[in-house]
N, C-alpha and C positions, 0 to 999 in steps of 0.2 A: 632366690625366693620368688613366687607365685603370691604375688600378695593377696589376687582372689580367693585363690587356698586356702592360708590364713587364716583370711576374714571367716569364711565359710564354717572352717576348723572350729574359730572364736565364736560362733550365733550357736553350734550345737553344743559348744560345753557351757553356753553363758548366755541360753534362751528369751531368759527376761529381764536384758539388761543393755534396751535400742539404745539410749544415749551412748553408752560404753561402746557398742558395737559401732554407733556412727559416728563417734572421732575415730578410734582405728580404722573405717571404711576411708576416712577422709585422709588421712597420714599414711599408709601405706602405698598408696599406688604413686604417692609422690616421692618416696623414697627407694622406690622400686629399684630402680636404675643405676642409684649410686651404692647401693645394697651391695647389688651383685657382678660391681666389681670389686667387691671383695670378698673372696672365696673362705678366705678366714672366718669371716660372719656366719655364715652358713654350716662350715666345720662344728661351729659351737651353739648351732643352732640359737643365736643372737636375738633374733626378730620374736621368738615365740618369749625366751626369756626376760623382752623388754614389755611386752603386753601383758603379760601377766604380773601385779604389783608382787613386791618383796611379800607381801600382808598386810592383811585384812585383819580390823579390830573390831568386832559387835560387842554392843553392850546395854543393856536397861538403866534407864535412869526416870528411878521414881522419887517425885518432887509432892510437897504440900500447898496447896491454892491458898487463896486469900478465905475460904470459906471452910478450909481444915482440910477440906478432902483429896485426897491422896490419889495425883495423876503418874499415868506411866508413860514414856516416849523412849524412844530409840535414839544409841548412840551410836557412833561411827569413826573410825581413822582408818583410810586406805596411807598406808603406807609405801607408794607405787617403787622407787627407784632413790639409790642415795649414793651412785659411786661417786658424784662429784662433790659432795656435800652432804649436809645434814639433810631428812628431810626438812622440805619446806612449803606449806601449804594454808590456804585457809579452813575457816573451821565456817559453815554455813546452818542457820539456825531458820528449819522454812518448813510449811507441811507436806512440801512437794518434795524433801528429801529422802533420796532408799541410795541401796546400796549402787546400783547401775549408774545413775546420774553422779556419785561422787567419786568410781572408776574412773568415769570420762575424764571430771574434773583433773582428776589427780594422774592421770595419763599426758591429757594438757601440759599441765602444771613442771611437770618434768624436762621437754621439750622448753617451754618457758622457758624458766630459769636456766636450761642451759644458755638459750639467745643471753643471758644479760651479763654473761660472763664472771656473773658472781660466782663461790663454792656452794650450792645450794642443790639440793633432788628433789625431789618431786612430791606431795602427798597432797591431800584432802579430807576434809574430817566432819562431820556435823550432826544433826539431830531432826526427827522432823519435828520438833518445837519450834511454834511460831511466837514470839513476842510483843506480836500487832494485838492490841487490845490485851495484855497483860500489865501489872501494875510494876513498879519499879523493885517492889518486895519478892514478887514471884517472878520476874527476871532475874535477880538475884539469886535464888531459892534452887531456881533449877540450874542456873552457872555451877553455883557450887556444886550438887550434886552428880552433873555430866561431868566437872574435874574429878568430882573423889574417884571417881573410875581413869579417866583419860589421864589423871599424874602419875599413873604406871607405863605409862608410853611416850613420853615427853619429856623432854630437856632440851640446853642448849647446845649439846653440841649432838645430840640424838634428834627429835624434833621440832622443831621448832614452828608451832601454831600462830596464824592471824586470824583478823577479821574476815570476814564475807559477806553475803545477803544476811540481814536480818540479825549481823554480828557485829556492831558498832566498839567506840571507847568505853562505855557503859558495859556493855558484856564485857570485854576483854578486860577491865577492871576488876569485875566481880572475880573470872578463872583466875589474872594473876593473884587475885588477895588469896582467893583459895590454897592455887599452887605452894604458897609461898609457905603458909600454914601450915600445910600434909608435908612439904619439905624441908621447912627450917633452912631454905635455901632463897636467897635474893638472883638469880640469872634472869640473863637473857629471853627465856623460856618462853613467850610472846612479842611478838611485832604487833604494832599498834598501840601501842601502850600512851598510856598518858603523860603530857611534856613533864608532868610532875616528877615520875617514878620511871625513867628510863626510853620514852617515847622519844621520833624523832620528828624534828621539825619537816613540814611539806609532805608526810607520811601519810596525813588526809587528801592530798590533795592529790598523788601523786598518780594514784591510776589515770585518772582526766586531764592532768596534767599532759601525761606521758603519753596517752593517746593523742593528743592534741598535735607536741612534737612528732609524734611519726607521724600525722598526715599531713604537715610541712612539710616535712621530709617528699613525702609521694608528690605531692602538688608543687614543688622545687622541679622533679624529673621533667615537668612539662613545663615549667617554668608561669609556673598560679600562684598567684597571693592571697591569704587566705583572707584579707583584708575584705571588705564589703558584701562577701558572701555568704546566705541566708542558710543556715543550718537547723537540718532535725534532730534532735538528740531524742529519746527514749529514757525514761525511766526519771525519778524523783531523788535519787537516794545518793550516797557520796558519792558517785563515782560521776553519774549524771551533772550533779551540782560542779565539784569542780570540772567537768568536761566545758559544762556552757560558763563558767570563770573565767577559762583560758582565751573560750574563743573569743570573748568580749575582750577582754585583757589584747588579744593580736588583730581585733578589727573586725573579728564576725559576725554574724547576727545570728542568737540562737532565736527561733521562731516557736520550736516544740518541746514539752516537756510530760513525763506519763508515770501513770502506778499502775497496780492491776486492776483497776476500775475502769480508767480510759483515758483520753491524751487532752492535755487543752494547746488550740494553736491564737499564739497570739499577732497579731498582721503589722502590729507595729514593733516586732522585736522583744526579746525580754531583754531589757536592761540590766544595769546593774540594783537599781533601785526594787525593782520585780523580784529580782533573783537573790536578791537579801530577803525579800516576804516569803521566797517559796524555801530558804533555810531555815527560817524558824517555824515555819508553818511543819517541815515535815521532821527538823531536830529538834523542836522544842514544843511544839504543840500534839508532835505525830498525827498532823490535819490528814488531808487527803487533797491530792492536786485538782480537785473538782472546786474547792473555796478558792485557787485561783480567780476563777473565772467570776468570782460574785466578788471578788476586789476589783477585777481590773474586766470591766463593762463590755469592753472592745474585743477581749478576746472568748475564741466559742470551747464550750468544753464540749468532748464526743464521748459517750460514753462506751466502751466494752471495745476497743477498737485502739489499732496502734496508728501512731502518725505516717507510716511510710505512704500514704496515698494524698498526701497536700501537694499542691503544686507550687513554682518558682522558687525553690529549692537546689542548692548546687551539691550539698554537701550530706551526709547522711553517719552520723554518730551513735549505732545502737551499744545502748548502756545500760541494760534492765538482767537480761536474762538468757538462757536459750532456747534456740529455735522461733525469735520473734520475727523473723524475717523471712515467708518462705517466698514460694516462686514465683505467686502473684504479687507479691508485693515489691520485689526486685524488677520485676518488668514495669508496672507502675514508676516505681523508680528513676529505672534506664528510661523509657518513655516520658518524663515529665524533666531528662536532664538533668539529674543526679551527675556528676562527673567521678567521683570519691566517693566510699565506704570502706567506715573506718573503726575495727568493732572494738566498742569500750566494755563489754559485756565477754562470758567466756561462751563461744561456737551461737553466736545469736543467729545468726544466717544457716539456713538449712542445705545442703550439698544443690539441691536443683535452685536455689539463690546465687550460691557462690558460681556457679556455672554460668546463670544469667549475666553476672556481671563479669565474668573472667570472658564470654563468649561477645559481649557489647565492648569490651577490652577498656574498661573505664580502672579508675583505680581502686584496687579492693586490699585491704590490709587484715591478718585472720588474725582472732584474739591471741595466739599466744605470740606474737611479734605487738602487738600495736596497743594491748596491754599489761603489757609484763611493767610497765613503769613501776604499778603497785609494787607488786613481790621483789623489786629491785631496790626501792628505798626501803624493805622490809631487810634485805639483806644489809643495805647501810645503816639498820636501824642497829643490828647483828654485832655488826663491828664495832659503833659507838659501843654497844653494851658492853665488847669484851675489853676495848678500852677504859672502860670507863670514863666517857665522854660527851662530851653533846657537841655537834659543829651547827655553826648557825645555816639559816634560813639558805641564804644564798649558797654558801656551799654546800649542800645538799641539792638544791634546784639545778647547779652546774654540772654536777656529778650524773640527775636523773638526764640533764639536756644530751650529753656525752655518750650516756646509755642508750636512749634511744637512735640515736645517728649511728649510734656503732652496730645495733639491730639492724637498721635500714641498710648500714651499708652491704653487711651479712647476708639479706636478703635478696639485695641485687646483687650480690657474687653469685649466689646457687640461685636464683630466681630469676636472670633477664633471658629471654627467648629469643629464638634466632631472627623474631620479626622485629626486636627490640623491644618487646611488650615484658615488663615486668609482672612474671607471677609470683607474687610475695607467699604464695601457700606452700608453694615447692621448694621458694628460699628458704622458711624459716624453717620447714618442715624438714629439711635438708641441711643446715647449719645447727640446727638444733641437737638431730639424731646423731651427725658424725661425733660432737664433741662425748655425748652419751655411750654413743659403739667405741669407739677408743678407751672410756677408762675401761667400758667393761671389759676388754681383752685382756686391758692390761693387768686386770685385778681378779684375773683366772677364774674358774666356775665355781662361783661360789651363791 
């Protein structure tokens, strides 16, 4: 394989679709090497069969407002890859979604879940319906209606949908009631689900969780505690919230937190007490992180701007979205002593980012190793389902703790360098795809 080539091949048959083009620009060249010592791969022309998904789902979903009038929005399931599993992916509900941005995803996604050693494949699915400033009727309104279409491609042991941006317990509520409806069938058929009707404990928490634990893990290699160190985190939303849970919970200090309005940095730490205001502020009020700053005097909100440029900061946790982090903001970074990034977001750092910090040889961990935590207790969520079962809080948290050490350790197999520098993009990127290119061999062209 000429992974250039590829790439090259990929931009002319799939022109407008940069996101999609720039995770496989970033995955290929690191699997170059291990590729083609296997000639087998190549025989069966492997590489082009893994970029391009199984299928692609388009579909219309026209919903009624609170005011009668009949809106249209677009629906989605890339189907990317399922030799190891079912698919498994989230479902994102945002105006910034098309079909290229949820290729990438669901590209990622695959890769993922191989690292967590669950039975799981790869997909992605969503709409560009945004739910900000929608009533709880027409959130509802339009769940249903984007299932009556999407319960023709979903099951539990065909695909199996979660949460994403903009896709909370609330949504996932409204699709299972749907599902269950149009089925006459009670599965597995979403993760995330409510502890009521099948959900698993620590399944909110678990992406931020599980990012947390792998940058223990990185900060272990050098022998750092993550105890009294001042962290930025990005973004307001679940993923964000439990990310600065944890660090508080192991000694950190989160300092920054952001929406897509702009970041408020607080100088004396958000505590626990803070960090209780800004969960009900943004899950029960759906505020905006700007009323921060008019509760708590001391800290300054900045408007239209991400946190990466505060200074006396060791640690750096983007948790919103991607490409928050480009190449000025990682030298800022590097230069104000960043030591760690650690993405709790999917491809939040832009390739001339990730270069910055792999070239300052600081520690850099890529979303799909440092956040698979989520999609991993989604697959525990999987299992209780077909059990029928529920296991408590702590067995669940021991299982994700396990999962991520077992990624980290995966990624310093295929990732340490001859100077000793761990590149976690090439491990996980390389742990990921072998376990991928092996079923596919073994489960002929199909």
């Amino acid at each position: 394989m000429n992974a250039a080539q590829v790439v090259e091949t990929l931009k002319q048959r799939f022109p407008n679709e940069p996101e999609y083009i720039q995770a496989v620009s970033q995955v290929l060249p690191t699997i170059e090497e291990e590729y083609n010592k296997h000639p087998e791969f190549e025989a069966a022309n492997l590489i082009e069969r893994l970029c391009i998904p199984d299928r692609v789902i388009q579909f219309r979903v026209s919903w009624v407002d609170d005011k009668g009038k009949v809106q249209t929005n677009m629906g989605y399931r890339v189907q990317h890859n399922n030799v190891i599993g079912p698919y498994k992916g989230g479902i994102r509900f945002h105006s910034s979604v098309n079909l290229g941005i949820l290729k990438f995803l669901a590209f990622e996604q695959t890769f993922k879940n191989s690292l967590t050693t669950l039975p799981m494949g790869g997909a992605k699915g969503g709409s560009d319906f945004s739910p900000r400033g929608k009533s709880n009727n027409e959130v509802m309104r339009f769940c249903q209606a984007f299932m009556t279409e999407l319960y023709r491609h979903v099951g539990a042991d065909e695909d199996v949908p979660a949460g994403d941006i903009g896709v909370g317990g609330r949504e996932v509520g409204y699709m299972f009631g749907m599902y269950k409806k149009l089925t006459h069938q009670f599965t597995g058929m979403l993760t995330g689900k409510g502890r009521e009707f099948g959900g698993s404990l620590i399944r909110p928490e678990a992406t931020g969780y599980g990012n947390v634990y792998f940058l223990c893990e990185m900060l272990k290699t050098r022998d750092i505690d993550i105890k009294g160190k001042k962290v930025l985190i990005s973004g307001a939303g679940n993923v964000a919230q439990y990310t600065a849970e944890k660090v508080l919970q192991l000694g950190g200090i989160p300092m920054t937190m952001s929406d897509s309005d702009g970041y408020i940095y607080d100088p004396d730490g958000i505590t626990r007490e803070k960090l209780d205001y800004i969960m009900d502020l943004k899950n029960v009020q759906r505020g905006r992180i700007k009323e921060y700053a008019d509760e708590y005097p001391t800290a300054k909100y900045v408007a239209g701007k991400k946190p990466w440029f505060e200074t006396g900061c060791e640690i750096a946790l983007p948790s919103a979205t991607q490409n928050e982090i480009n190449e000025e903001a990682a030298k800022a970074l590097v230069a104000n002593g960043v030591i760690a990034v650690s993405e709790g977001a999917n491809m939040p750092c832009t390739p001339e980012a990730i270069k910055v910090f792999q070239d300052a040889k600081i520690l850099y961990a890529p979303g799909k190793a440092a956040n698979a935590g989520g999609v991993s207790v989604s697959g525990l969520e999987m299992s209780q389902n077909s059990e029928r079962l529920s296991w408590s809080a702590e067995e669940v948290d021991n299982k994700l703790h396990w999962i991520m050490e077992n990624i980290h350790e995966n990624c310093v197999k295929y990732g340490t360098e001859g100077d000793g520098y761990i590149n976690y993009v090439k491990g996980a990127n390389v742990a990921g795809f072998m376990k991928v290119a092996k079923a596919m061999m073994a489960q002929g062209i199909v």
